[in-house]
N, C-alpha and C positions, 0 to 999 in steps of 0.2 A: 504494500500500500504506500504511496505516494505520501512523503512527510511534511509535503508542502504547501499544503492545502490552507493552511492559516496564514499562508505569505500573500497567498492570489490579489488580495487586496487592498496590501501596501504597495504605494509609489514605490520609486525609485528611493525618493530620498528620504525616505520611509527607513527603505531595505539597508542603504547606505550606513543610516544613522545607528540602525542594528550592529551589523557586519564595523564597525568602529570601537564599537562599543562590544564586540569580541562572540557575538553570535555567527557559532557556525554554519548553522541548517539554515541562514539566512544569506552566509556568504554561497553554500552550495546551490541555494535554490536561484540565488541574484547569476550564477555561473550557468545552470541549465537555460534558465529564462533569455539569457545572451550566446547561446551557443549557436544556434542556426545562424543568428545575425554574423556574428564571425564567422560562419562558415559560405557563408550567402559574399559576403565580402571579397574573402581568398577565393575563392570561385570565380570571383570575377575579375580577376588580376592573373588567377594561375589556372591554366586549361588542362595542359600537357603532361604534366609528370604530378602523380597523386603521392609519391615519397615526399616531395617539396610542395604539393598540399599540406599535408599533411606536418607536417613541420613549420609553416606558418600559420597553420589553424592555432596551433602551441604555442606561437610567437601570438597572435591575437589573444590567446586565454591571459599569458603573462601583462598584455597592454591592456586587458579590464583590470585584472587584479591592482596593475602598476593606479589606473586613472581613479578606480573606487578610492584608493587613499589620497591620492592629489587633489580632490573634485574639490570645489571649494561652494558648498552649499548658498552663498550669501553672490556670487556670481551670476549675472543675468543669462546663461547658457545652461540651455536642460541638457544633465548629464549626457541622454542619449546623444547629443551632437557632441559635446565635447569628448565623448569616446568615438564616434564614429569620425572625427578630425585628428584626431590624435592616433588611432589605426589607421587610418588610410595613409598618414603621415608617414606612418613607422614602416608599412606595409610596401608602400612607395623606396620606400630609403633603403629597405633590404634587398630588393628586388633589382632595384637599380645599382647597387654593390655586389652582387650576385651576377649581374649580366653586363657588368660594365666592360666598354669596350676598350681596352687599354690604347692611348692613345702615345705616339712614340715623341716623346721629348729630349731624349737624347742620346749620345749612342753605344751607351750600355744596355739601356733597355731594348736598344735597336740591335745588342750582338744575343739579347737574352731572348727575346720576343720571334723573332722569323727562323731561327731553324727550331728550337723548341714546339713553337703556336704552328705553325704554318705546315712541319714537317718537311721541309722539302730546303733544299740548297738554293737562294737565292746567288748571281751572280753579277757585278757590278755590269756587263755590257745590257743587260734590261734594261737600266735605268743611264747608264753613262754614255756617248759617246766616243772623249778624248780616253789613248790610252793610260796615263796616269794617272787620272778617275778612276777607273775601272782594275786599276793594281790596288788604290790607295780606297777605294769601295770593300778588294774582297780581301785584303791582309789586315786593312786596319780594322773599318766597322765590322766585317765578316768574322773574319781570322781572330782580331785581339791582341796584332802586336801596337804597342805604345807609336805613337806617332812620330818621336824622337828617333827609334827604331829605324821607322822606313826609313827617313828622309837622311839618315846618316848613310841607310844601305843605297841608297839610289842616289846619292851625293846630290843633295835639292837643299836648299835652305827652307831652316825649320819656319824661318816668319811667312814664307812665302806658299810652306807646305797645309800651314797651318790656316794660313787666310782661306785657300782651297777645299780642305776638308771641311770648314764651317760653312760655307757658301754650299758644298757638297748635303751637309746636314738638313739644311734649310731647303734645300728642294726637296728631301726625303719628307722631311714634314709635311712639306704642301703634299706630296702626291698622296700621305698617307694621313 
């Protein structure tokens, strides 16, 4: 039998004011009465994979629990929106750290990012032209020797080699 029965007809901040004040079968019934709503939500943000349903449905439970003790009763916002702003909020920010697109700022992450993410050997003539673009593409960004390196082994001054591979940089970002 259903324990809940003498909740049906307290509000929210009824129920709130209970569950503060350390009733439990008040904070479990205020969790069922919110459960579809949180599931109704992640539903509508996550289609494809029900493991990562399901793992944000968990992540919604935690952001009721977190909002019943932050709610601030004397606030002109009825709890239901301030939870339903406050999870879409969170639900948004996980989701988008979860699927974020790494974008390539410079070029460690550019020697860590394309043969690992990509699998496959990029090669500096895709993208280069000139031939000491496309030496200074797959030994330096590629490869991972120091820049000091090449330009001693191919007898180029460093200031010269240096201005190159940055300008070299900077096109990698635009294209990517």
């Amino acid at each position: 039998m259903n324990n809940y029965i003498n909740y049906k007809d307290y509000n929210d901040y009824e129920l709130i004011y209970l569950i503060k004040e350390g009733n439990e079968s008040a904070l479990n019934f205020f969790f069922e009465k919110y459960e579809k709503y949180i599931i109704k939500v992640v539903g509508s943000y996550i289609h494809y994979d029900e493991g990562l349903k399901e793992d944000y449905i968990q992540e919604g439970r935690i952001i009721l629990y977190e909002c019943i003790y932050r709610y601030d009763e004397d606030s002109n916002v009825s709890f239901f929106s301030y939870f339903t702003i406050i999870l879409k909020r969170k639900l948004l920010k996980l989701i988008q750290s979860e699927m974020k697109f790494k974008y390539i700022l410079c070029e460690d992450i550019l020697i860590d990012y394309f043969p690992k993410k990509k699998q496959r050997r990029l090669e500096g003539k895709y993208f280069f032209d000139d031939e000491l673009k496309i030496k200074l593409f797959d030994q330096c960004i590629i490869g991972g020797i120091p820049l000091k390196d090449f330009a001693d082994k191919n007898n180029i001054e460093y200031n010269k080699l240096y201005y190159i591979y940055q300008k070299m940089l900077e096109d990698l970002k635009r294209f990517f």
